[in-house]
N, C-alpha and C positions, 0 to 999 in steps of 0.2 A: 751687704757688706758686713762681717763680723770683724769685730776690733779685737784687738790681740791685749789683755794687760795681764801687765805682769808688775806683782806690787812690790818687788825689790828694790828697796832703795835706792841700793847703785847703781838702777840704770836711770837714775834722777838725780843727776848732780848737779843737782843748782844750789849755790849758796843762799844763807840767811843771814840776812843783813839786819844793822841799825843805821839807822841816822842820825846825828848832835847836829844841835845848831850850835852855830860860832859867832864870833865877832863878825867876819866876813859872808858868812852865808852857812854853808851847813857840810856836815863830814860822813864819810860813809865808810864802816870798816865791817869782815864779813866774820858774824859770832861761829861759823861752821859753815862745813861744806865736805859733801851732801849733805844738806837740812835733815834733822832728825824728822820726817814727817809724822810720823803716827804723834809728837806731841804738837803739831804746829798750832792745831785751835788752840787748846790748853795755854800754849805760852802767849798768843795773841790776846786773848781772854786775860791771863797775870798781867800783861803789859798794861793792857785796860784800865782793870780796875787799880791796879798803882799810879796809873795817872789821874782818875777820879778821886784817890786817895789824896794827892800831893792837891789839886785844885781843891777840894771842899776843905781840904784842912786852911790853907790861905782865903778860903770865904772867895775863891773868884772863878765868876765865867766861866766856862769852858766848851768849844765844840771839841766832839771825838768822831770820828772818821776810823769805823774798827770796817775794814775790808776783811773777812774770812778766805784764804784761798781755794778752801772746799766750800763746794761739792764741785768743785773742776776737779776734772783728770789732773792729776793719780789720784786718788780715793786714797786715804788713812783714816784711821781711828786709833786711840790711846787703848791699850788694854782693857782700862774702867770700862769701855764702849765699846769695844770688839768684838762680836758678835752680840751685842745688846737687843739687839733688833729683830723684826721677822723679816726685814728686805735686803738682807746683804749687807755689804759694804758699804753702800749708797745710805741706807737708813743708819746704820750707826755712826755715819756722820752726821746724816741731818739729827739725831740725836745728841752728839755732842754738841753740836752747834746749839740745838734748844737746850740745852743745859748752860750753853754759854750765858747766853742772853739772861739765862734766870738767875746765874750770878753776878750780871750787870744790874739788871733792874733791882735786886736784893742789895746790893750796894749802895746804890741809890736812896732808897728807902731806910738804911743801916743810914745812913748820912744824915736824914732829913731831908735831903734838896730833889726827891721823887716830884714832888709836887711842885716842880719850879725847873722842870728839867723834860723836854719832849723828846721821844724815843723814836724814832723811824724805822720800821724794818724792811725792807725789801731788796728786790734783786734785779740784775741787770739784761738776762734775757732768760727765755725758757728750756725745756731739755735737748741737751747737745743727742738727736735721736738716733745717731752712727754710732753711738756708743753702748747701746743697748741699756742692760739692767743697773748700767753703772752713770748713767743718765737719767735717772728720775720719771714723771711721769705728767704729761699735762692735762692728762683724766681726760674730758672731755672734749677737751679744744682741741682747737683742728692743729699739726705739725707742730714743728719745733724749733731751734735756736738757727738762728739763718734766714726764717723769713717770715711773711707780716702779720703771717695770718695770727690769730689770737695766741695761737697755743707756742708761739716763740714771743710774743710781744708780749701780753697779757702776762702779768705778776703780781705775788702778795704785795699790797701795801698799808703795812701795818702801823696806826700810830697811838701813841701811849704814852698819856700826861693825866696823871690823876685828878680831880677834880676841878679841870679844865675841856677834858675830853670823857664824853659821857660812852660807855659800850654801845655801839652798834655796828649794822652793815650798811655802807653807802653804794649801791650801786650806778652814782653818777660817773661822769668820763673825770678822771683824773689821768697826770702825765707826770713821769718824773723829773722830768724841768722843773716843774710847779715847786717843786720844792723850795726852792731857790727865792723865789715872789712869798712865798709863803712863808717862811724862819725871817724873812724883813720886815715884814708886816706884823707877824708877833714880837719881834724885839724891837719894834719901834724904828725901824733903821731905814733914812731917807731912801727911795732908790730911784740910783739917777741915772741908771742904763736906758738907752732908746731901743726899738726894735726888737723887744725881748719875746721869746716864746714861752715864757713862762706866765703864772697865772696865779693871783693868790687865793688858793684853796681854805684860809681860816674859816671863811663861812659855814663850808661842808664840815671841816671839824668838830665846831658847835652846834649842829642838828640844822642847820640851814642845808643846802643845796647847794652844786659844785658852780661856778659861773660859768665851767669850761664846758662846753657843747661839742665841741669837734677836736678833731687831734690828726695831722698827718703821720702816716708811716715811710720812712725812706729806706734805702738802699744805697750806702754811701750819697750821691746827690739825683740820686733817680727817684719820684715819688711814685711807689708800689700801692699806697692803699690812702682810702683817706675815709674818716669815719666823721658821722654829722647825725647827733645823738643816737636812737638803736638803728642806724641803717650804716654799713661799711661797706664803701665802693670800692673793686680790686683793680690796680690799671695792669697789673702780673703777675701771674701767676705760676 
């Protein structure tokens, strides 16, 4: 199958939205349409750090939930990063995107509150492979985005909190549920869910080992794989 793109904007018209919260709930009006894409990290990225700006100047709290809409289809880069790369389109996005991050974590650090602030990075499944060089690569792992095997499931998960979290490599089974079990148990926050699939991973954080041994893989509610530490059983393949 060869996928056709073509990175003209107009034939991508989809608006860019904000959201306000209100008295009543919250409002949504559209800043442009078609999205200028080639800035979209960039301005996801300003949006960012203005809100890290507006919480550290008030001394409070704050979770951020920064979604990047690349490296999904359509692929853009900002000029700064346009042919930056030696992979394409593909790589100079993942380039802007690491450039993102290094003006969030810099922020952070500019503030003070690096060390009092956990960083998360990771992603939601592996290379969409019907897309060819505008899809990425999963090196080694077997296939891609769509099914269970490692190389669609299996993704960076990066965490970073300065003299909390010491550099290494954890190869035990971690899931990104766990997250969830895991940001409670560091802020101290009761948790009174039943039946959870999550797990709290702080131990593995701090040089300890994952508690998590096994992890199912599904397909919508059909269970495809199921793993129980280094041995993964496939029920489809």
């Amino acid at each position: 199958m060869q996928f056709n793109y073509d990175p003209d904007i107009s034939n991508w018209n989809v608006p860019l939205m904000k959201g306000t919260k209100t008295a009543t709930g919250f409002t949504d009006e559209i800043i442009e349409r078609p999205t200028n894409q080639p800035l979209l990290t960039q301005r996801y990225t300003k949006n960012a750090l203005e809100f890290i700006e507006t919480q550290a100047s008030n001394d409070n709290p704050f979770f951020l939930y920064l979604a990047y809409t690349m490296p999904h289809i359509p692929l853009f880069a900002s000029d700064e990063f346009n042919g930056k790369s030696d992979a394409g389109i593909y790589g100079d996005v993942i380039e802007e995107i690491d450039w993102s991050v290094g003006e969030i974590r810099k922020s952070l650090e500019e503030k003070g509150i690096d060390k009092n602030t956990l960083v998360i990075f990771s992603s939601d499944n592996g290379p969409w492979l019907v897309m060819d060089e505008f899809a990425g690569s999963a090196g080694l792992l077997k296939d891609g985005k769509g099914t269970t095997f490692d190389g669609g499931m299996r993704v960076p998960g990066i965490f970073w909190w300065p003299q909390t979290i010491e550099p290494a490599v954890v190869r035990d089974i971690g899931n990104v549920m766990d997250i969830y079990s895991t940001v409670l148990s560091i802020t101290g926050t009761e948790n009174n869910a039943k039946n959870l699939d999550s797990i709290d991973l702080s131990t593995a954080l701090k040089g300890g080992s994952s508690p998590r041994n096994s992890t199912a893989f599904y397909r919508k509610s059909e269970l495809y794989a199921y793993r129980l530490g280094q041995y993964k059983l496939h029920f489809v393949t």
